[in-house]
N, C-alpha and C positions, 0 to 999 in steps of 0.2 A: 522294605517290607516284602515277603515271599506271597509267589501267589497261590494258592493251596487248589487243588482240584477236588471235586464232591460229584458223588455219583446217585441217585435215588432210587432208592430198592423195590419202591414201590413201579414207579411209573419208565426209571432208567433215561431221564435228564443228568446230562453232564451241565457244570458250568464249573466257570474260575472264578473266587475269590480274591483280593486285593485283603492280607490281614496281618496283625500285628502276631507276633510269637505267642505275645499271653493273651491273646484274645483266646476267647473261648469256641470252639467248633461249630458252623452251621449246624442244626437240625433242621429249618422246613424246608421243603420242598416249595421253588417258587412258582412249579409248575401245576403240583398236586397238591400242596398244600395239607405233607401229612409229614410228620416228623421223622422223616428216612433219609436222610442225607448220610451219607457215609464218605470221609478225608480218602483220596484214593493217593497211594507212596507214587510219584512221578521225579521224572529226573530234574534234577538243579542244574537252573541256568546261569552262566556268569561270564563274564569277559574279562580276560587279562588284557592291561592296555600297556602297551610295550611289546619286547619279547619276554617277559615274564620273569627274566632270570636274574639272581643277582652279580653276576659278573659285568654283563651287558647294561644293565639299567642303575644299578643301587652302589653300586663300588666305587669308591670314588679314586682317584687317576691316581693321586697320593701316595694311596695302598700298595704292593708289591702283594703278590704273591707268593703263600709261603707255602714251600715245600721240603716237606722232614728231609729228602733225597738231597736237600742242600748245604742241611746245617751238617757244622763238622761232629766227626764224633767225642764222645767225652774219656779222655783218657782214661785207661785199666788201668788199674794199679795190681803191681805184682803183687806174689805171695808173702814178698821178703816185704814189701810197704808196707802191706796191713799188718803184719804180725808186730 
């Protein structure tokens, strides 16, 4: 669950929220106790646990890596072929 930040317009108490997505948005104030609360946009917190990447972590050893630069190329066919 995120935790949302609220700011009061009236009195200017900050606090943090602990909410669900579809919950619905504070309004009072637990300071002033007047329907002013306002979501303030704050940065999102999160941890990658590993090094994050899929070569390092998710790839499994099995796998080869493919690179176009390796496969051969597909033979031309001349003009006298096609026709």
């Amino acid at each position: 669950m995120p935790i949302y930040e609220y700011t009061c317009r009236s009195c200017g108490h900050t606090l943090e929220a602990l909410q669900r997505v579809s919950d619905p948005p504070l309004r009072e104030c637990p300071e002033c106790s007047t329907p002013s609360l306002v979501k303030q946009v704050s940065a999102a917190g999160f941890r990658l646990k590993g090094g994050g990447w899929y070569e390092t972590d998710f790839k499994k050893d099995s796998e080869k890596k493919r690179n176009l630069a390796d496969r051969p190329e597909p033979a031309k066919e001349s003009k006298s072929e096609a026709a």
